[in-house]
C-alpha positions as CSV (number, residue, x, y, z in Angstrom):
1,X,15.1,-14.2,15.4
2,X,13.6,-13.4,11.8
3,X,14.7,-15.3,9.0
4,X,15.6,-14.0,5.8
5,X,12.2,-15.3,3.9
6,X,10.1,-13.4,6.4
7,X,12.1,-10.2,5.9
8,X,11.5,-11.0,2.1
9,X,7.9,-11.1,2.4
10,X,8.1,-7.9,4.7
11,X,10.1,-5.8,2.1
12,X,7.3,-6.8,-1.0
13,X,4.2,-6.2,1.7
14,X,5.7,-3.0,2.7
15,X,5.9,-0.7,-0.4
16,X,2.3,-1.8,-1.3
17,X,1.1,-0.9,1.9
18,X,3.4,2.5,1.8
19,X,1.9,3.3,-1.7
20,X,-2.4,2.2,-0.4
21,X,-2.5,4.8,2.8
22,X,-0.4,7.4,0.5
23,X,-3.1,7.0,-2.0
24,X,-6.3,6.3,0.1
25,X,-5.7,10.0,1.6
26,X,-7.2,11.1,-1.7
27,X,-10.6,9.2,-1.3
28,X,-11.4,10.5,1.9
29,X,-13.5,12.8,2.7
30,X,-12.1,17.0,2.8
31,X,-13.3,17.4,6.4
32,X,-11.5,14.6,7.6
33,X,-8.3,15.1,5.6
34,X,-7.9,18.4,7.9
35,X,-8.1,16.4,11.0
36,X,-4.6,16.7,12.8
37,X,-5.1,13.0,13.4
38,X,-5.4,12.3,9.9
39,X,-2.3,13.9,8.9
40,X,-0.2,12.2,12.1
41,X,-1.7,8.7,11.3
42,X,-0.9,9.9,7.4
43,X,2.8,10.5,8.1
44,X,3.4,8.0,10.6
45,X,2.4,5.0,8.4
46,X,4.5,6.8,5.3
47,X,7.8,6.7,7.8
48,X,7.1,3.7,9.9
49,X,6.6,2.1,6.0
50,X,9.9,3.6,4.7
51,X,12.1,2.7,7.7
52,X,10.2,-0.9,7.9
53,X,10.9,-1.4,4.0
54,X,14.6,-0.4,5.0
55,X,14.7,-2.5,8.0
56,X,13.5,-5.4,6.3
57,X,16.2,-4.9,2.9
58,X,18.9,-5.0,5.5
59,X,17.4,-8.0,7.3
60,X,17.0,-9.9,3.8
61,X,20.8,-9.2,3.4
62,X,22.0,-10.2,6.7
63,X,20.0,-13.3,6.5
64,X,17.8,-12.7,9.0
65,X,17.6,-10.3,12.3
66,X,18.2,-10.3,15.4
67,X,15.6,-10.6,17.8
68,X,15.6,-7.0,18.8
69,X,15.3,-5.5,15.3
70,X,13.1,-8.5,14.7
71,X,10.7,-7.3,17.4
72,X,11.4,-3.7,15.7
73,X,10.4,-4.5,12.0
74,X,7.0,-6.8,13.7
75,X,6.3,-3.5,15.3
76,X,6.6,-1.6,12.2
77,X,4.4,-4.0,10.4
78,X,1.6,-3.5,12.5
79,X,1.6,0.2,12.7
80,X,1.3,0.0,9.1
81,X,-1.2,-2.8,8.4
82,X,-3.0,-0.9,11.3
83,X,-3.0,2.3,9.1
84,X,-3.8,1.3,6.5
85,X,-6.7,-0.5,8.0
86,X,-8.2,2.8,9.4
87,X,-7.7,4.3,6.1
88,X,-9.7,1.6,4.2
89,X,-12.3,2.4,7.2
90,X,-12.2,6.1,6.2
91,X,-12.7,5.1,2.6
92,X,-15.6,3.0,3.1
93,X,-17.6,6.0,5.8
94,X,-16.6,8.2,2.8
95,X,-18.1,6.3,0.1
96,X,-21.2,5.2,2.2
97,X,-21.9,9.1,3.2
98,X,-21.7,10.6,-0.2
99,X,-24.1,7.6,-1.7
100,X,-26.9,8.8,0.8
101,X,-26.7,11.8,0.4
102,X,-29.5,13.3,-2.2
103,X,-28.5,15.0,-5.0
104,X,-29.6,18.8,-5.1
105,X,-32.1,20.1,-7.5
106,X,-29.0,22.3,-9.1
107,X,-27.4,19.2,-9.6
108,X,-30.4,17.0,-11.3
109,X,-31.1,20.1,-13.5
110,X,-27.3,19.8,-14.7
111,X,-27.7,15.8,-15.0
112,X,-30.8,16.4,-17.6
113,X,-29.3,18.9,-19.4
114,X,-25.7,16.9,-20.0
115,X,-28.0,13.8,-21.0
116,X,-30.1,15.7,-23.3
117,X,-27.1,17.1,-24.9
118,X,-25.6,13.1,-24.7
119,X,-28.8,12.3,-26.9
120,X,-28.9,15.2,-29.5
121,X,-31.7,17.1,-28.0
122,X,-32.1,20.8,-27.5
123,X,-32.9,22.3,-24.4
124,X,-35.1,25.5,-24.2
């Protein structure tokens, strides 16, 4: 059996978790946004989050579940705190990987010219 205050606590953790692995997808990296994995582990966690979210409403106004949808909202609580956990992995690998990498000459050549516009200067 679930009570009714742990379905509450589900239905506030739920959205914020929904609205983290919708908007994480934007901070990974390109190459692994095109990943078939990525886009299952993306859609799963946006439906398991809805239903769960759903699940847990209903559960808050039946004062509390039964152990079978219990065991079903759990379940859907920890495909989504599991997702979103990957995702915050992905996030991190991306970050880490674009601060090593060295910027091109191209790119320092822009940098000095934006600052020496920034400061007043004329370039050549």
């Amino acid at each position: 059996m679930v009570s009714a205050a742990t379905c509450l606590v589900l239905a506030q953790v739920f959205p914020v978790l929904v609205l983290a692995v919708a908007l994480e997808g934007r901070s990974v990296h390109r190459r692994i946004v095109r990943l078939r994995l990525f886009q299952w582990l993306t859609g799963g966690a946006l439906v398991t989050g809805m239903v769960g979210i759903g699940v847990s409403v209903v559960g808050v106004q039946l004062e509390g579940l039964n152990p079978f949808f219990g065991a079903m909202l759990w379940g859907f609580a920890f495909i989504v705190f599991g997702t979103s956990f990957v995702f915050l992995v992905m996030v991190v690998a991306t970050n880490e990987v674009a601060a090593s990498v060295e910027p091109s000459e191209a790119e320092v050549s822009r940098l000095e010219l934006l600052a020496d516009f920034i400061r007043g200067r004329r370039s050549a």
